[in-house]
C-alpha positions in Angstrom: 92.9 63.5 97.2 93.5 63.1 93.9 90.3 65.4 92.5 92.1 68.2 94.8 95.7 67.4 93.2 93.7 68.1 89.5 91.7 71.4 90.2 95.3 72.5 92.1 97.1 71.4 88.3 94.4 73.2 86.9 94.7 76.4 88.7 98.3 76.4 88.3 98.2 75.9 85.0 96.0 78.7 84.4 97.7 81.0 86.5 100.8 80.4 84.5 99.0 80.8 81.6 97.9 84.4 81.9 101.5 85.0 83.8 102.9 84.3 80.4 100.5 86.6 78.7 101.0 89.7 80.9 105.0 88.8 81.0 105.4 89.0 77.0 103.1 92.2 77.0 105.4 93.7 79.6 108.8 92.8 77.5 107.0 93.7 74.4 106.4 97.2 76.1 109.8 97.6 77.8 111.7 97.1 74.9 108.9 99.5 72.8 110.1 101.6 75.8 113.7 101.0 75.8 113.5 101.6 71.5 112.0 104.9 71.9 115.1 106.1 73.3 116.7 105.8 69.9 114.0 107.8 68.1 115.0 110.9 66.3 114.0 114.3 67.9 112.3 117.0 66.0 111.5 120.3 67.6 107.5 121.0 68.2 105.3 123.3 70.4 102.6 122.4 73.0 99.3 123.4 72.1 97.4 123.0 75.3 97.7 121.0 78.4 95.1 119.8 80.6 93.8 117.5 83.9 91.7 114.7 82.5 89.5 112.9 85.3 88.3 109.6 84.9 86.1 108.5 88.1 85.8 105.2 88.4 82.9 103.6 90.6 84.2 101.5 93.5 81.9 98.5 94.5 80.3 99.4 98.0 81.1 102.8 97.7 78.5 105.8 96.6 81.6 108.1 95.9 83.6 107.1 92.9 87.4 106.8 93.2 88.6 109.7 90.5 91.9 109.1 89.0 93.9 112.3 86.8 95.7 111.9 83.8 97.7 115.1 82.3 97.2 115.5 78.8 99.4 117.7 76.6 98.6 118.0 73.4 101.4 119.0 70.9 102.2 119.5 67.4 105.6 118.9 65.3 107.0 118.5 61.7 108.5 115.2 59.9 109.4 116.0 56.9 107.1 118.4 55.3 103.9 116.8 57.3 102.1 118.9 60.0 101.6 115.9 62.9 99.3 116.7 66.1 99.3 114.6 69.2 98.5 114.2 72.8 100.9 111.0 73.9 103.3 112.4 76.6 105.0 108.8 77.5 104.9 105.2 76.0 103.3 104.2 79.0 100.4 106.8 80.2 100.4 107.6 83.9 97.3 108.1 85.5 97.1 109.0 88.9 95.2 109.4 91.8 96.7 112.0 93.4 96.3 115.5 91.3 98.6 117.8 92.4 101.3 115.5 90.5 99.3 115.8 87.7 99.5 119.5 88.1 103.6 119.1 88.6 103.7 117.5 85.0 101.4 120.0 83.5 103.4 123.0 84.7 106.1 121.5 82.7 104.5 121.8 79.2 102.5 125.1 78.9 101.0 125.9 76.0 103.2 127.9 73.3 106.2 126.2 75.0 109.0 124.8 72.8 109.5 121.3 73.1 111.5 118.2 71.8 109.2 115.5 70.1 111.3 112.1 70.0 109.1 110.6 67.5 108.9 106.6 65.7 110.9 106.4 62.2 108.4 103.2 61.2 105.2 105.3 62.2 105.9 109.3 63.1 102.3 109.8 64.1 103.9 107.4 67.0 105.5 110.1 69.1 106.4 111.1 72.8 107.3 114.1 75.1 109.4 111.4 77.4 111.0 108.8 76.0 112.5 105.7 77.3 110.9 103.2 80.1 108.7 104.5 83.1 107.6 103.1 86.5 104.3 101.4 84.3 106.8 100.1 81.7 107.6 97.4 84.3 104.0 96.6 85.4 103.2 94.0 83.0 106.2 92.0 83.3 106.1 92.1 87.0 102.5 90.9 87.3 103.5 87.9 85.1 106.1 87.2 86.7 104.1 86.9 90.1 101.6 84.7 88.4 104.4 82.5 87.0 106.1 82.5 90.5 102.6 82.0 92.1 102.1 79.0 89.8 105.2 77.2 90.1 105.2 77.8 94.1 102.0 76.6 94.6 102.1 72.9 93.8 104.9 72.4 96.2 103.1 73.8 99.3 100.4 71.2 97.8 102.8 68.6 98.0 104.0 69.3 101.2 100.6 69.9 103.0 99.6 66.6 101.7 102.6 64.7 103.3 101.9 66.0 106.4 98.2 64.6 106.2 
């Protein structure tokens, strides 16, 4: 009984662990998220934009699962410096499904105008969409889970053993 209590501890205490891990990356990029907000704007143009596929083998499977990404590749002005780059959010989306892909896409054709919010500290650090986006959460909610998991678990442990 008291080997199963340690590996359980053990367990738990990893699980926490790596809950703690995933929930500081997730604040560290929801408030990166929430900061880009604030950026200052600058006018720049798209220079092309373009489905990305990344197929990724599944295990069992002869077909690999292929997952789109839209990249948009822009250029804009700080200053008198001539910046190019292809980051359309904080958080990069990439999907499985490719016709909304194709949605985001038809928004930024190439030639078109657009507004670069772009990071005073770094403004090679730029973004077509600032602010937080479904992913910005996705961290902080797996860690939470693990940390939930962790905590939760030792007490079902404690209560299967005093029914035994």
């Amino acid at each position: 009984m008291r080997v199963l209590w340690v590996v359980i501890s053990v367990i738990c205490a990893l699980l926490a662990a790596v809950g703690v891990v995933f929930l500081v990356a997730g604040v560290k990029d929801l408030l990166r998220a929430l900061r880009s907000r604030r950026w200052p704007t600058v006018p720049g143009t798209v220079l092309s934009a373009e489905e990305v596929e990344h197929p990724l083998p599944v295990p069992g499977q002869q077909e690999p699962r292929v997952h789109y990404e839209a990249h948009v590749r822009y250029e804009y002005t700080v200053g008198r410096v001539l910046v190019g780059t292809s980051s359309l959010r904080l958080s990069q989306e990439v999907r499985t499904n490719p016709a909304s892909v194709q949605a985001t896409l038809r928004r930024y054709p190439p030639g078109q105008e657009v507004r670069v919010a772009y990071n005073p500290k770094d403004p090679t650090d730029a973004v077509l969409e600032p602010g937080p986006q479904a992913l910005s959460f996705v961290r902080g909610v797996v860690g939470l889970g693990l940390l939930g998991v962790a905590a939760v678990v030792p007490l079902i442990a404690r209560w299967f053993m005093a029914r035994l």
